[in-house]
VEXMI-877522 format. One record per residue (C-alpha): chain; residue number from 0; x, y negated, z; residue in three letters. Coordinates in pm, 1 decimal, always signed. Layout:
% VEXMI-877522
 unit pos       xx       yy       zz code
    A NUM        X        Y        Z  ALA
...
END
This chain:
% VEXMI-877522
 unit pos       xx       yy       zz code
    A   0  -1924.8  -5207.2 +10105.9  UNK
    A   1  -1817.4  -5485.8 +10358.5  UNK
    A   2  -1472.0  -5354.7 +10323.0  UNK
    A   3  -1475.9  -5355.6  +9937.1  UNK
    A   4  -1567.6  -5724.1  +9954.9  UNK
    A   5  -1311.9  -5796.3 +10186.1  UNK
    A   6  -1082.9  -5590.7  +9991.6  UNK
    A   7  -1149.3  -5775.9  +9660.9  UNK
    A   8  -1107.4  -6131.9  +9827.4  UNK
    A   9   -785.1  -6079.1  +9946.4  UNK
    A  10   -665.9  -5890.3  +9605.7  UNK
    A  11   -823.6  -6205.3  +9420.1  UNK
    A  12   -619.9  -6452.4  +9642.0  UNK
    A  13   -294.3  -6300.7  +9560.3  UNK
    A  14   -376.0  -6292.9  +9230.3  UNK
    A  15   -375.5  -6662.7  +9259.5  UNK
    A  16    -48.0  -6674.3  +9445.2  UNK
    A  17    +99.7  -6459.6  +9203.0  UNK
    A  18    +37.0  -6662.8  +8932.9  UNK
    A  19   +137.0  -6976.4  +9100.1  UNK
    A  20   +492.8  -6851.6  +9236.1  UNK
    A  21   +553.5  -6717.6  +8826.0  UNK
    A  22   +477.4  -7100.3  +8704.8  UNK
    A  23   +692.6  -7184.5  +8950.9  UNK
    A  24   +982.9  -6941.5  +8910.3  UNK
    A  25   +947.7  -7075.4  +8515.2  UNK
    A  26   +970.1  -7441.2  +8608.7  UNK
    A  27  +1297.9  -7434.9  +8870.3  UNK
    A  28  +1453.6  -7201.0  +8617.6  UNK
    A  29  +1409.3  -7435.2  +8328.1  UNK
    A  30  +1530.9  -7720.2  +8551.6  UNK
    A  31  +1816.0  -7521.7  +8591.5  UNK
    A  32  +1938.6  -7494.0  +8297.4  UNK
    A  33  +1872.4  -7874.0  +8220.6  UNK
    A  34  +2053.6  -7950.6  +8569.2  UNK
    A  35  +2330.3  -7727.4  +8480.3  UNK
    A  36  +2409.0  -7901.3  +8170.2  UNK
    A  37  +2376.0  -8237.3  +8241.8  UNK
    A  38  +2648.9  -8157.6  +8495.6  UNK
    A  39  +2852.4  -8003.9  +8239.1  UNK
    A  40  +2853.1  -8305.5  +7990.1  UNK
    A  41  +2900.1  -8577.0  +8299.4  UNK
    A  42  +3190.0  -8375.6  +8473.1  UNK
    A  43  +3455.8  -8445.7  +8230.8  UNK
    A  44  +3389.5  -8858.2  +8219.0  UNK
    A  45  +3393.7  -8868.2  +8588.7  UNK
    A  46  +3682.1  -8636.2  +8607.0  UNK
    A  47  +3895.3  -8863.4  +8365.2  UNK
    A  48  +3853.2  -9139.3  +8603.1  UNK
    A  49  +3958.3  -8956.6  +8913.4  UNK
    A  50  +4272.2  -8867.4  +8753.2  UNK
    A  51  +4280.6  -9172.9  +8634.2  UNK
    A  52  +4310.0  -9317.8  +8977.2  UNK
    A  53  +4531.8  -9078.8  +9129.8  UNK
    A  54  +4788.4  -9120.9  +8860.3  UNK
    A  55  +4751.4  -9507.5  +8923.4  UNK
    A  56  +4837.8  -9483.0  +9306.2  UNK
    A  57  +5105.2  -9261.9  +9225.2  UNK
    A  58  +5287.6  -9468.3  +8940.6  UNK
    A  59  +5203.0  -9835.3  +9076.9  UNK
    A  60  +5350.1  -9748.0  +9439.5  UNK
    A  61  +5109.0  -9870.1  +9734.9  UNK
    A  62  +4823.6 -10041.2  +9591.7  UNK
    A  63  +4617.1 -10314.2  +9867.1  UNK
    A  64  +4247.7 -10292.0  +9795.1  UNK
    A  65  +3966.7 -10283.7 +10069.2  UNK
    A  66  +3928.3  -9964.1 +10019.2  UNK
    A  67  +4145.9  -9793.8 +10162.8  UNK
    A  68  +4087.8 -10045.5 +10488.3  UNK
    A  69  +4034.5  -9776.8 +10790.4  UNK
    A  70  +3918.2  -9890.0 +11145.3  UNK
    A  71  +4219.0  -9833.0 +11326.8  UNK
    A  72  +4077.6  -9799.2 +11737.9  UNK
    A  73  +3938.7  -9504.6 +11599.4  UNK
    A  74  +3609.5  -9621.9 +11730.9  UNK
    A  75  +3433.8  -9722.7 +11416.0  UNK
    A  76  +3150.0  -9540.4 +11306.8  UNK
    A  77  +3064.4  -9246.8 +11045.4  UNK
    A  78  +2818.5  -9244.5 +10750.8  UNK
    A  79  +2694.8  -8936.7 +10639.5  UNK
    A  80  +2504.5  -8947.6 +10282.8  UNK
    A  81  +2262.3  -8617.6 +10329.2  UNK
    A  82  +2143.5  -8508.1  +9999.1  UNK
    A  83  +1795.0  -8230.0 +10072.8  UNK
    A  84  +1470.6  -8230.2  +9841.7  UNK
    A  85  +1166.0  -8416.1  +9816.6  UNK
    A  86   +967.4  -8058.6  +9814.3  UNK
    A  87   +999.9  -7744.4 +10011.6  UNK
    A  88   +950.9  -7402.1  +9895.2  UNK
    A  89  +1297.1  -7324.6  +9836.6  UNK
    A  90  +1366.8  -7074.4 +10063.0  UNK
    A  91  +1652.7  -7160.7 +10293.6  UNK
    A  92  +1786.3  -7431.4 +10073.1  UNK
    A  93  +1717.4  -7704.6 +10360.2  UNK
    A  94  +1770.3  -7526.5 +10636.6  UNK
    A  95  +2117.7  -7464.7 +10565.4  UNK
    A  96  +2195.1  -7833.1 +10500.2  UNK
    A  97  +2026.9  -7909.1 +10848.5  UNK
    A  98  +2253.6  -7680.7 +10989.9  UNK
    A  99  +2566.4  -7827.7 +10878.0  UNK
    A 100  +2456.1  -8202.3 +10918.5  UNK
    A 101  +2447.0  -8124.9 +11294.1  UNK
    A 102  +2755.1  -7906.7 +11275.8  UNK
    A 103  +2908.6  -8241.4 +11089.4  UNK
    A 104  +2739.1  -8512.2 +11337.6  UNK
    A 105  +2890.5  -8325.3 +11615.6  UNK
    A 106  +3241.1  -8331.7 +11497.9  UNK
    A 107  +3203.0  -8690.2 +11381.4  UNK
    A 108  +3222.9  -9007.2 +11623.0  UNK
    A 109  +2887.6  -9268.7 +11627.0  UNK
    A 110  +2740.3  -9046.5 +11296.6  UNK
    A 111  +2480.1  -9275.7 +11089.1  UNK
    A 112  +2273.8  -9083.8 +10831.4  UNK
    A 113  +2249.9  -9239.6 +10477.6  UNK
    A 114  +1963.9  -9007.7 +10385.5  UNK
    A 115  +1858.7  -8887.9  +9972.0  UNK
    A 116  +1527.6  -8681.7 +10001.4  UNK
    A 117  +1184.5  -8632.7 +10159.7  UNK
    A 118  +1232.7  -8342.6 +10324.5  UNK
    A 119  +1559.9  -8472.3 +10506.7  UNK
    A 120  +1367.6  -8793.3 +10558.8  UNK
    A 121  +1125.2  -8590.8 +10787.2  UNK
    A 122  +1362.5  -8379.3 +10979.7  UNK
    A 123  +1662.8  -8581.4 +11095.4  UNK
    A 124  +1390.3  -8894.6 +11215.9  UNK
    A 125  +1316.0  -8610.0 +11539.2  UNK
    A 126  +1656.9  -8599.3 +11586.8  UNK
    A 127  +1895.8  -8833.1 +11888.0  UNK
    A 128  +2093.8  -8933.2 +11508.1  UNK
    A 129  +2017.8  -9318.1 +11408.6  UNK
    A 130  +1907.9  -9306.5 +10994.7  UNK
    A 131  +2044.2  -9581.9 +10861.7  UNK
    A 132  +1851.1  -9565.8 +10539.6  UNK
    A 133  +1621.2  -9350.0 +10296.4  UNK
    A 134  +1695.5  -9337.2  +9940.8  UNK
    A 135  +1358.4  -9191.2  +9800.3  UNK
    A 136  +1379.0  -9054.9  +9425.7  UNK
    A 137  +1063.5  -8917.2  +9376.6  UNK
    A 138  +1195.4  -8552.7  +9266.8  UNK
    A 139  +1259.1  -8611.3  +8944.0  UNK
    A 140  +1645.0  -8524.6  +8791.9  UNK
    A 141  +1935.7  -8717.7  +8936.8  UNK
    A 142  +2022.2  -9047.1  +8717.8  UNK
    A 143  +2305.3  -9267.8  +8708.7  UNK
    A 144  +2091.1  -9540.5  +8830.0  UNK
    A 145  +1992.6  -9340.3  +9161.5  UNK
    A 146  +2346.7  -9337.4  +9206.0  UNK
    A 147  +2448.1  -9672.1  +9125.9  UNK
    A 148  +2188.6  -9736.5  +9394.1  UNK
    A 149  +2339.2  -9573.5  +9663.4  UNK
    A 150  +2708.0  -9645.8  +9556.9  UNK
    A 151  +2649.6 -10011.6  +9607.5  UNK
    A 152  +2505.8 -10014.1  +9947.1  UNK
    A 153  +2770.4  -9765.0 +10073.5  UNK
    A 154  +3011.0 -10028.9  +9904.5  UNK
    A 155  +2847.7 -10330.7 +10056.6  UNK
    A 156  +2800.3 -10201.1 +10427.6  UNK
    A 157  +3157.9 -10053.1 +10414.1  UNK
    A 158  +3253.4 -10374.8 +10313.7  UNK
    A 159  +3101.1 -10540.2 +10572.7  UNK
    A 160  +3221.2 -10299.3 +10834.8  UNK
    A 161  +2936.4 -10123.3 +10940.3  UNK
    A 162  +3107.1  -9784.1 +10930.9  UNK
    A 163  +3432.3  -9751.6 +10877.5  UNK
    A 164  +3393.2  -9382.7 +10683.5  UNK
    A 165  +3188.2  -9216.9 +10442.0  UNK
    A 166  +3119.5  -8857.7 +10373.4  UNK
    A 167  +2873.6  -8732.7 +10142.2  UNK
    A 168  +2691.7  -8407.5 +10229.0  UNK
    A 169  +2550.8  -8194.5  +9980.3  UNK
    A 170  +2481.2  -7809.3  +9866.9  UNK
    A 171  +2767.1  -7717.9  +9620.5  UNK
    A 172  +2646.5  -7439.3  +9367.3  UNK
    A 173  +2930.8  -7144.4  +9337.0  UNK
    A 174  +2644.0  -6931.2  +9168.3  UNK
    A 175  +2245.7  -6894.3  +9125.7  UNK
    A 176  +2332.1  -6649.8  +9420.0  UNK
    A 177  +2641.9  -6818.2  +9650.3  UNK
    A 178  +2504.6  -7170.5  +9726.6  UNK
    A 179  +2676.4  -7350.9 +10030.9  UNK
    A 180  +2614.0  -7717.9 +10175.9  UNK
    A 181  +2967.1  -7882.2 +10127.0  UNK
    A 182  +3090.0  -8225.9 +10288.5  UNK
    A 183  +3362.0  -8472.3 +10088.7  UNK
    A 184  +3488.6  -8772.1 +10178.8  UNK
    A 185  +3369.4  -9089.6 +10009.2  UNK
    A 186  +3514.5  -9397.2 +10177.1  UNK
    A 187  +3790.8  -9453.4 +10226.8  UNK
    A 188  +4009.4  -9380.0  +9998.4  UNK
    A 189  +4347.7  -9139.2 +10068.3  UNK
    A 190  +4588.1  -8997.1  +9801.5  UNK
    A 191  +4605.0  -8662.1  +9983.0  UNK
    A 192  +4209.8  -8652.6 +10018.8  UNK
    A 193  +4194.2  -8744.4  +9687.9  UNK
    A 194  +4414.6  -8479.0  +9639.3  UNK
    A 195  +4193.1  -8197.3  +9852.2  UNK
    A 196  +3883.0  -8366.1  +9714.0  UNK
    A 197  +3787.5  -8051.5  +9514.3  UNK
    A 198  +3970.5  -7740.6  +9554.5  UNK
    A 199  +3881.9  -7601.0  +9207.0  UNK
    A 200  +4074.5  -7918.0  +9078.7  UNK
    A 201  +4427.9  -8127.3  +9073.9  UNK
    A 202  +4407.8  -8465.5  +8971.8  UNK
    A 203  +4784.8  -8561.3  +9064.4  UNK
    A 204  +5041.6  -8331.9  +8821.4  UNK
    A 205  +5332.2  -8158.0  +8977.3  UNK
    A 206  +5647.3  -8290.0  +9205.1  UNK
    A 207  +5846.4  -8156.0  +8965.0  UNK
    A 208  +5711.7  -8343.8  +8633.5  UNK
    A 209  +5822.3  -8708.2  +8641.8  UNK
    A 210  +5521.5  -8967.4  +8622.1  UNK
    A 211  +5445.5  -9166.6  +8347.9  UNK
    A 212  +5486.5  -9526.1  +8352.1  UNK
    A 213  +5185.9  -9733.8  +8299.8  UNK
    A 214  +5167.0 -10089.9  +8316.0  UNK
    A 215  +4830.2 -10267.3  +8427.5  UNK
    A 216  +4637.5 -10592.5  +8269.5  UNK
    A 217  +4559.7 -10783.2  +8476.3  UNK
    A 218  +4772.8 -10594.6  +8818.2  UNK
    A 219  +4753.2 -10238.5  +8935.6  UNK
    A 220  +4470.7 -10356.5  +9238.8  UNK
    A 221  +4257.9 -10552.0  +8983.0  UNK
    A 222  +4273.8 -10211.5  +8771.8  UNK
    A 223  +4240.3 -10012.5  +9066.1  UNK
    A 224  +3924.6 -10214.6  +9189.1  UNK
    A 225  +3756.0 -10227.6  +8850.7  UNK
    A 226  +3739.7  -9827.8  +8875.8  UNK
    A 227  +3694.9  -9770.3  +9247.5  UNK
    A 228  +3309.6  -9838.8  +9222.3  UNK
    A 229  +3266.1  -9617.8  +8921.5  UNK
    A 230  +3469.6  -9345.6  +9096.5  UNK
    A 231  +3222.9  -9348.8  +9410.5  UNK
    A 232  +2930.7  -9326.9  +9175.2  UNK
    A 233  +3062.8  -9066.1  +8972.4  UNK
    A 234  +3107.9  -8890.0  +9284.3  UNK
    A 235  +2791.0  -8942.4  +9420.0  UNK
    A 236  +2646.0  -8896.2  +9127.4  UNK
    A 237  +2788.9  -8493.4  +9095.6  UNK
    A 238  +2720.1  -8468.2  +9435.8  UNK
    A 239  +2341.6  -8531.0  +9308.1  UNK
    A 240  +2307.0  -8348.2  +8994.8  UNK
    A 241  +2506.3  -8043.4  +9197.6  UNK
    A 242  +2239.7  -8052.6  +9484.6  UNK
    A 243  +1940.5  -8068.9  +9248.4  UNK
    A 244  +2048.9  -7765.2  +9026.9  UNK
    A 245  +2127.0  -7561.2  +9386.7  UNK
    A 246  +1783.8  -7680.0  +9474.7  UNK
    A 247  +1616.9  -7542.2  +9128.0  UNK
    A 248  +1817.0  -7256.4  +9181.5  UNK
    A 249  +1685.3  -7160.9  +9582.5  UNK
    A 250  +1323.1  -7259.1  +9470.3  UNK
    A 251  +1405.9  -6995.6  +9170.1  UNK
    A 252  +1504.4  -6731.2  +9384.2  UNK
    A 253  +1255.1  -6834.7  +9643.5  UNK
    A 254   +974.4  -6771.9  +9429.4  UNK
    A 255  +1134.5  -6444.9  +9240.3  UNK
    A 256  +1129.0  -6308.7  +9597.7  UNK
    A 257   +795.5  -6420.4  +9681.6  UNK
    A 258   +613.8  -6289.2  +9325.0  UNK
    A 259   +749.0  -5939.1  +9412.2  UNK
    A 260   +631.1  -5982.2  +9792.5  UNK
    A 261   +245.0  -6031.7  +9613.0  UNK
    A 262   +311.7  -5775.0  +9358.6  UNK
    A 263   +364.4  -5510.0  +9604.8  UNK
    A 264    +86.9  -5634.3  +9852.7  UNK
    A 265   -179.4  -5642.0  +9526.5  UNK
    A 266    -20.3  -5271.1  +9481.9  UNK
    A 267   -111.4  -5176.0  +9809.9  UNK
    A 268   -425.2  -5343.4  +9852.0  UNK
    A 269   -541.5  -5184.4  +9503.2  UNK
    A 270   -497.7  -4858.4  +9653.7  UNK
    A 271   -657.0  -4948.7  +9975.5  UNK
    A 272   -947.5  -5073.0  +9731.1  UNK
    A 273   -961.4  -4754.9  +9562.1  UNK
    A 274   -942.1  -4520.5  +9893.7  UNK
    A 275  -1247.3  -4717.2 +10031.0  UNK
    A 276  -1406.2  -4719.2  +9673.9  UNK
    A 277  -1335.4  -4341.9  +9676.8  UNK
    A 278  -1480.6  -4244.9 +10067.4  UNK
    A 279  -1800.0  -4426.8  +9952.4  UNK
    A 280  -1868.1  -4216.7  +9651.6  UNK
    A 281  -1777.0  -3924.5  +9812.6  UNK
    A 282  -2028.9  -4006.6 +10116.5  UNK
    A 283  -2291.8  -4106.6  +9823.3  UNK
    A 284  -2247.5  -3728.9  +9670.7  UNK
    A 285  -2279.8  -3544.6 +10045.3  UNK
    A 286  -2555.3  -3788.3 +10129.2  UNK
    A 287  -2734.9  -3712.1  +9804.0  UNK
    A 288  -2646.2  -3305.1  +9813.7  UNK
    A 289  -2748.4  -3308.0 +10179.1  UNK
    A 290  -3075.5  -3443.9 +10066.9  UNK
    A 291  -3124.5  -3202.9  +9764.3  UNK
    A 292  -3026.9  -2920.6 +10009.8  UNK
    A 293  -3302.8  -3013.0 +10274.2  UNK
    A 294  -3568.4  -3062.8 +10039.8  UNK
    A 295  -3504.4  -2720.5  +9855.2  UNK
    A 296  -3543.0  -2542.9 +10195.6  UNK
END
């Protein structure tokens, strides 16, 4: 009867589990969705004003702004905005990133980490890397104003020549299935990385097709440094909203995986349960017939 106890505790516990990986699995998949299409309505504002700027360089000739200003010893130091969660349980959603971060930090010279998230927070402060800064967002949905946040400090300390590049690191969502951590550059600006920025997209039209001719109020650098800080936190800002869905979506999967994992441990501790149940009745009956058998003779 021991065993039977023992048996029903652990089925009871998984029960439990069960029930909290479904919730779970409910939750990131609703977040999905919501993540997913917040993305889809921002993408085409944000997109305008990247093409926007392209065209501008291209039309107006060589534009002076700070920021395209680029250390040129070659000594100057790398920032690298690392975008992870605030909780875990997403299978190997942050493992990956950590992966890459130190893949990136060793390509990089003098790496500083601008970091977005608790879990990255916790990681990369055990590592020989120097954090620059934690950007905590309490795990709630990627806003403008997050972003906004982070654009203007990047801007300020770029400014100011504490690193003289930026890349932002994040976890770009192909599918709920193909999700892979993705680096882009930030600061500073380059019409051919501009260009390569996103491979699904061209923001500069053909050689062939001659460009239009635009003419800027109040000069092509006052135009071009009125949109600069909204491009970086339009950027950012996908960067943010693309990291949080491919976070909803690992957790999703995650927990999927794990609900079938107690589903077919309950299955086999039910029959385990019923074997034992099933060897005690069956010694109850011989006990009992034994019995009978000696008292009849």
């Amino acid at each position: 009867m021991a065993n039977l106890r023992d048996i029903r505790v652990r089925m009871k516990t998984i029960a439990q589990t069960l029930k909290v990986t479904n919730a779970m699995n409910l939750i990131s998949t609703a977040k999905l969705r919501k993540g997913r299409r917040l993305l889809a309505d921002t993408e085409p504002y944000f997109e305008r004003i990247q093409k926007t700027m392209a065209e501008l360089l291209r039309s107006a000739g060589k534009v002076r702004s700070p920021y395209f200003a680029v250390d040129g010893s070659g000594t100057g130091r790398t920032a690298l905005i690392t975008i992870t969660s605030d909780k875990g349980l997403a299978g190997g959603y942050n493992a990956n990133i950590f992966r890459y971060v130190l893949d990136v930090c060793n390509d990089v010279r003098n790496p500083l980490l601008l970091l977005v998230g608790n879990i990255g927070q916790r990681y990369f402060v055990n590592t020989p890397y120097m954090v620059l800064e934690n950007f905590s967002f309490a795990s709630r949905m990627p806003t403008l104003d997050d972003a906004h946040e982070v654009a203007e400090y990047v801007i300020s300390q770029f400014s100011w020549g504490v690193f003289s590049e930026v890349r932002i690191i994040y976890t770009h969502m192909y599918s709920t299935l193909k999700l892979q951590p993705t680096v882009r550059v930030v600061l500073p600006f380059d019409i051919e990385k501009m260009r390569l920025a996103s491979p699904e997209q061209t923001f500069l039209e053909s050689e062939q097709q001659k460009p239009l001719d635009f003419e800027y109020i109040p000069s092509p650098e006052g135009v071009f440094d009125a949109l600069a800080p909204q491009y970086i936190t339009g950027l950012i800002y996908g960067c943010m909203v693309e990291a949080y869905a491919s976070e909803q979506s690992a957790r999703m999967s995650a927990m999927d995986e794990a609900s079938k994992n107690a589903r077919d441990i309950l299955a086999r501790q039910r029959i385990s349960y019923n074997h034992v149940r099933q060897a005690g009745i069956t010694q109850e009956v011989t006990e009992i017939v034994s019995g009978s058998a000696a008292l009849t003779d």
